[in-house]
N, C-alpha and C positions, 0 to 999 in steps of 0.2 A: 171390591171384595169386602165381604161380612165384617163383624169381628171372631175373631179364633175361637171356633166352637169349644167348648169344656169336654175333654176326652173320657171317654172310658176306663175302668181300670186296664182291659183289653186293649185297649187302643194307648193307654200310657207303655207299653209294655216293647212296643216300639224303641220307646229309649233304655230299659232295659236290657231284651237283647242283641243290642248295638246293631240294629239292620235297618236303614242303611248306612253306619254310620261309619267309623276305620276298620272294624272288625267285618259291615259287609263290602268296603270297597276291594278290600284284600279277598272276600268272597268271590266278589264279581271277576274281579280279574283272575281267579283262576277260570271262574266259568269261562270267561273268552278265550283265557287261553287253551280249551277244547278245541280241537280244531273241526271244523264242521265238513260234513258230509261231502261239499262241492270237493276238500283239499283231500281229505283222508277218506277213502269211503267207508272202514272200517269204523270210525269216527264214536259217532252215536249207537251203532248197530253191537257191539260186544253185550256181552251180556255184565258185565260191569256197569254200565250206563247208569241205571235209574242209582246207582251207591255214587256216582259220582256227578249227579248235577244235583240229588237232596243233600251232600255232604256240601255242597258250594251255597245252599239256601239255606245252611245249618239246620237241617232238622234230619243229618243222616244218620247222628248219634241218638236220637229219642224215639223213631221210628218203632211202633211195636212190630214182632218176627213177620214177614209176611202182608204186613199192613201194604206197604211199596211195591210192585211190579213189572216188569215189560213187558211193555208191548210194543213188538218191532215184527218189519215184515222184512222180505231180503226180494229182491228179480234183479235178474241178470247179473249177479255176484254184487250187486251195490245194494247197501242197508235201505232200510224202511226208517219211518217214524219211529221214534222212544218215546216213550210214555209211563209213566207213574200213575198207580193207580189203586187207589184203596177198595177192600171188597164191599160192598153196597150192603148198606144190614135191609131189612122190610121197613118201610112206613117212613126212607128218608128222604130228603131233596137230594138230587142229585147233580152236581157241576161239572159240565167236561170242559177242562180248560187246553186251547190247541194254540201254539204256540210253533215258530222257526228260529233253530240259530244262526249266526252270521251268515254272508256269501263266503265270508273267510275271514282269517285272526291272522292279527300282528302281535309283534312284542307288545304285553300289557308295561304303561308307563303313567306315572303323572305330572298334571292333572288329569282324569279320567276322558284319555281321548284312544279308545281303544273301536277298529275294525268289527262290528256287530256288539257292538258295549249299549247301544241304542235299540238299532234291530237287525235282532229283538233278543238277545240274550239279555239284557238289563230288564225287559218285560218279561220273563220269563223267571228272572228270580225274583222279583217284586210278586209276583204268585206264593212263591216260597216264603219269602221272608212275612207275608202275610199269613199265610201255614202258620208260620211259628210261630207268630206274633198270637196269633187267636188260641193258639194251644198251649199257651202258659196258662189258662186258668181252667183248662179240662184234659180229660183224657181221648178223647176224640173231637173230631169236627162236629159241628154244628147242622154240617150236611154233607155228603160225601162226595169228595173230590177227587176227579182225575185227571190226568196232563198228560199232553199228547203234545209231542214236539217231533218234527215234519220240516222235510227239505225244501219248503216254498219258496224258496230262492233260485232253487233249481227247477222248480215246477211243477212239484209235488208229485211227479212220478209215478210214484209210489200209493199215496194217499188212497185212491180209490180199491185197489187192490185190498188196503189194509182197514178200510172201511167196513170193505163186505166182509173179512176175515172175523173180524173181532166184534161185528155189531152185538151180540149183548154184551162184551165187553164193555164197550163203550156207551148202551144207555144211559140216554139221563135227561131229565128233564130243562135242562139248559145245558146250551152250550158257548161258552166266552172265549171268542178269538181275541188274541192281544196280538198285532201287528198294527197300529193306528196312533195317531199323535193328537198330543193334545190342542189347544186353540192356543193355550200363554198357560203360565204357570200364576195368573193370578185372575184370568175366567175361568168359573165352574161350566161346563160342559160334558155332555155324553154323545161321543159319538152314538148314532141311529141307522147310519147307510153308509155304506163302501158301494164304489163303483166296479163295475166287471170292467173286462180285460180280454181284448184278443192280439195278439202278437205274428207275428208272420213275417218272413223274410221275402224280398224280391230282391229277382238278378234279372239282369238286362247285359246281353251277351250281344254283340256287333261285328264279332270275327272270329277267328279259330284261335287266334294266340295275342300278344305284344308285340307291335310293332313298330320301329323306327318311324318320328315324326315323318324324319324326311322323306320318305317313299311314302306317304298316305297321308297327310297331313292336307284339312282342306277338301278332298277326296273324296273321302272313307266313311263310313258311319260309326260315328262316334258315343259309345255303351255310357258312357258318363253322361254327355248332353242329354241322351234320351232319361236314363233315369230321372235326371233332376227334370226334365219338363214332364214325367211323370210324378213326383213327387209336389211340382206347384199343381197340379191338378188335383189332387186329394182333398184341399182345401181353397173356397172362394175367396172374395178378397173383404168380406165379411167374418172370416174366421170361421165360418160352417163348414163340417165336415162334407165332400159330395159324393159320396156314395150315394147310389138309388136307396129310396125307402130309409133311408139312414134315421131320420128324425119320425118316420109314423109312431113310434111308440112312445118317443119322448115328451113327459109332461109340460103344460105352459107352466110359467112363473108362478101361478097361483097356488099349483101343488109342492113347490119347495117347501125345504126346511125353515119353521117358522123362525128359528132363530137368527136366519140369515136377516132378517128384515133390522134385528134389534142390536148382533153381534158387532161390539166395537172393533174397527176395523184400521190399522194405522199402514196406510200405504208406504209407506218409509221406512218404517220399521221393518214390514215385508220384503221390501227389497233387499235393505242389508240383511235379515236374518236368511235369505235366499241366494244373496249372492245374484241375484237376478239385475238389470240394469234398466228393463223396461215393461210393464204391464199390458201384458196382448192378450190376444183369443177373439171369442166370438163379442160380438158388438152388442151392446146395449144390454149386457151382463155386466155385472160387479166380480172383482177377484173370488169373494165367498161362492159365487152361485158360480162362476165357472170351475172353483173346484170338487164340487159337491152336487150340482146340479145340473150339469150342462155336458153332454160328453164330449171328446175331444178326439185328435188324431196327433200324434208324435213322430219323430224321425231320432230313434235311440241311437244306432249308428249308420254311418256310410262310409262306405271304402268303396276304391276302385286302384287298380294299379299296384306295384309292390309297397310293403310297408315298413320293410327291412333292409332297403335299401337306397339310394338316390335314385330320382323319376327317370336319370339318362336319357330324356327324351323319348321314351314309349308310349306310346299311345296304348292306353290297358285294353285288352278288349271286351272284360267284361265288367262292370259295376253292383255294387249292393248295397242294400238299407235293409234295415230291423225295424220294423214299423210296430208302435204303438197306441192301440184304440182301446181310451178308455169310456166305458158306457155308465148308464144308468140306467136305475130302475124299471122296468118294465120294458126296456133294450131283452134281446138275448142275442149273446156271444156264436152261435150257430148260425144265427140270420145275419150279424155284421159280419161274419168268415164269408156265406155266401154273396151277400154284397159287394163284398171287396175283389171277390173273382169276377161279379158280372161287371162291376168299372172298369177291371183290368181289360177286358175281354171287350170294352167297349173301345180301348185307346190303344190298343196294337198296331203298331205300323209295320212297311216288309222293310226288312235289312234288319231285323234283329230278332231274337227269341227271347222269350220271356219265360221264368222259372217263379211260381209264388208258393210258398210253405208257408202254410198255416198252422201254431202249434198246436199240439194235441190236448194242452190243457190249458186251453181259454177258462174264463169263468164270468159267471151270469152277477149281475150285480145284485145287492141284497139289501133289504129295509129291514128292521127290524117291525116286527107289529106295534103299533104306535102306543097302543091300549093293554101290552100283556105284563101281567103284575113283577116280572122279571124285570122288565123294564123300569117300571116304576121301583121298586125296592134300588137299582143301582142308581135312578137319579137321586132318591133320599141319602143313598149316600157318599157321593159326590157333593150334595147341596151340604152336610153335614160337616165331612174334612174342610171344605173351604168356607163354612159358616157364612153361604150365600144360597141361593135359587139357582139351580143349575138347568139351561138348556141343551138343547140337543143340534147338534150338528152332524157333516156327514165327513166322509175322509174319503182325500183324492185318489189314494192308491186303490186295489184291488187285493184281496183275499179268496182263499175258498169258502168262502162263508155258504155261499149258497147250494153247494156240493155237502157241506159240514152236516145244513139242515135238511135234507135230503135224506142223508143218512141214517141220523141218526131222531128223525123226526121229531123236531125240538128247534126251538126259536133261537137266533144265538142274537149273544151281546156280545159287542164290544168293548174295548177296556184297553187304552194305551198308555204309555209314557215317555213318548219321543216326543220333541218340541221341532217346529221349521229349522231350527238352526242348529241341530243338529248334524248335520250332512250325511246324512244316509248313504249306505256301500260307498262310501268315499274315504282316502286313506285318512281323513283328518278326523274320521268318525265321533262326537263324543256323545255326554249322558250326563244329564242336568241331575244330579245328586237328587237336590231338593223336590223335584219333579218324582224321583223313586219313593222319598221319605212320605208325602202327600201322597201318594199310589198307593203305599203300602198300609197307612190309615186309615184311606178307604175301601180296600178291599178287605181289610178287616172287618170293619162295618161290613160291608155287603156281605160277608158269609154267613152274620146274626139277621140280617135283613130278610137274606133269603130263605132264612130257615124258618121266619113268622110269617112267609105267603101262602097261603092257603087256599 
């Protein structure tokens, strides 16, 4: 890392209005403790909303009448997306920032280890506290900003719906998803690609009901054995996914991300900050290029048999898995759905029925345009806060990024502040302060960045 870039008056301003510092950790944790959409559906959707996550970024005292707005949509009696959003004058840049709060909140406590403190309610007022950080030395932004916060945890639902609702709402010449983490808190990087995402549940059914070992045990056909000898079939013993046509669109090695080649990389570090014990996937990749390059196939959950009570010797008769496929670039999420039906449809045996759900809001993976000046203004300044050259990397999860740009026809950026060690939707969730304070610096910079491309 550089040495500590010389700040701005704007970017000193950070330590004046204490964000992130005890006045915004007491911030944060009220934002978490909003209870999100999955718990409460009424949650985010009141029309209070947009006075109660700017009042959490502190900027819900300074707000001029009207500057602030929702945008929420409602189906099937469960909220839409909230959004804040200032009105667009003529001749400005404009930023739509989209953003999700937690799967769900716990008691806030410290140290700052709070249930969506990470993701992505900590990325979502690091937005904020950048607002306010920039707007101590004016009466407005620099360019005009809007935020969209969206139940992507649940699957965004909604989203589309309230895409088409509000599109000129919502114009704007960029758009910045914050769902994505960073490489360490002491490499400069810009995320440039997220991977798509198809998800689907399979059930493998063998009987009508549970039945006592001892009457069929041996016998019978067995809904758990067949699962799992479908589940080693999904993947070779190379780590390649096999589904038909799986890999035609996947690039070779030469078109990854340049930074993987140069990105320091500590395999130990990796594991402890993962929790992880051992380093797999496909062969003759590196951890970097199989998170960011390479797509993959998961097994989120598996159940078979009761879960609330002792096995008593039954034999379950049906089994399930939550399957997870994450793609890349130039992949689409419609052709690995059909894929995954014709493997299935290839491996059927008799003595069992087979059930496959595919959900309804996969999403396509997304690069950002390598060469668009949006881009380049946010690597200046990320290279700026960490008074380093900053590259670009991709992120293993999945967003709507490429649904986002669809919309609302405009390139998005990315822009995270969770770290691997982290532990994401997990009860022990937390959020690297200094990680927020370094965010909120440079998103500063980047709303003066963006406002001088031309």
């Amino acid at each position: 890392m550089g040495q500590p870039p010389t700040m701005s008056d704007a970017e000193n301003a950070v330590e004046r209005v204490g964000a992130p510092g005890r006045d915004g950790v007491a911030n944060l944790a009220d934002w978490v403790g909003i209870a999100s959409v999955f718990i409460r559906p009424a949650a985010l959707g009141g029309r209070h909303a947009p006075g109660r996550i700017a009042a959490c970024g502190g900027v819900g005292d300074a707000r001029p009448a009207g500057r602030l707005r929702l945008l929420a949509g409602r189906r099937s009696g469960r909220p839409g997306p909230a959004g804040l959003q200032p009105p667009r004058r003529a001749c400005d840049r404009a930023l739509a920032m989209a953003g999700h709060p937690a799967v769900r909140s716990v008691e806030a406590r410290r140290p700052p280890v709070w249930a969506g403190a990470s993701d992505a309610k900590g990325q979502i007022m690091c937005h904020l506290w950048a607002l306010r950080t920039h707007l101590e030395e004016r009466s407005a932004p620099a360019v005009t900003v809007k935020y969209l916060v969206e139940e992507e945890e649940i699957g965004s639902v909604h989203l589309a719906d309230l895409l088409s609702e509000h599109a000129d709402d919502l114009n704007a010449d960029v758009v910045m998803v914050s769902d994505s983490m960073l490489w360490s808190l002491d490499e400069p990087t810009v995320c440039a690609a997220v991977r798509g995402s198809v998800t689907a549940s399979l059930t493998v059914r063998g009987g009508a009901r549970d039945i006592h070992s001892g009457v069929v045990s041996g016998a019978a056909a067995s809904a758990p054995f067949e699962l799992c000898r479908l589940l080693g079939l999904l993947s070779d013993d190379s780590g390649r996914v096999a589904l038909p046509g799986f890999y035609d669109a996947v690039a070779d090695r030469g078109a990854n991300l340049a930074a993987l080649d140069t990105l320091p990389f500590d395999l130990l570090a990796w594991l402890a900050d993962t929790g992880t014990f051992e380093a797999a996937g496909e062969a003759g990749f590196t951890v970097p290029e199989r998170l960011w390059a390479r797509p993959s196939v998961e097994v989120a959950r598996l159940t078979a048999g009761r879960t609330d009570a002792p096995a008593l010797g039954l034999i379950p008769a049906k089994a399930s898995a939550d399957l997870l496929f994450r793609l890349v670039p130039d992949q689409r999420a419609d052709h690995v759905a059909e894929q995954l039906r014709t493997w299935l449809d290839g491996h059927r045996r008799p003595g069992f029925t087979y059930a496959l759900e595919v959900s309804s809001t996969i999403s396509d993976p997304y690069r950002t345009p390598p060469d668009h000046p949006a881009l380049m203004a946010l690597t200046r300044a990320v290279s700026h806060a960490y008074g380093a050259p900053a590259g670009h990397i991709g992120n293993g999860g999945a967003t709507p990024a490429a649904q986002l740009a669809r919309a609302c026809t405009a390139p998005v950026l990315f822009f995270g502040t969770g770290l691997p060690g982290d532990r994401w939707h997990g009860p022990e969730e937390r959020v690297e302060i200094q990680a927020l304070r370094l965010r909120v610096r440079t998103l500063a910079r980047f709303l003066d960045e963006l406002a001088a491309v031309r």
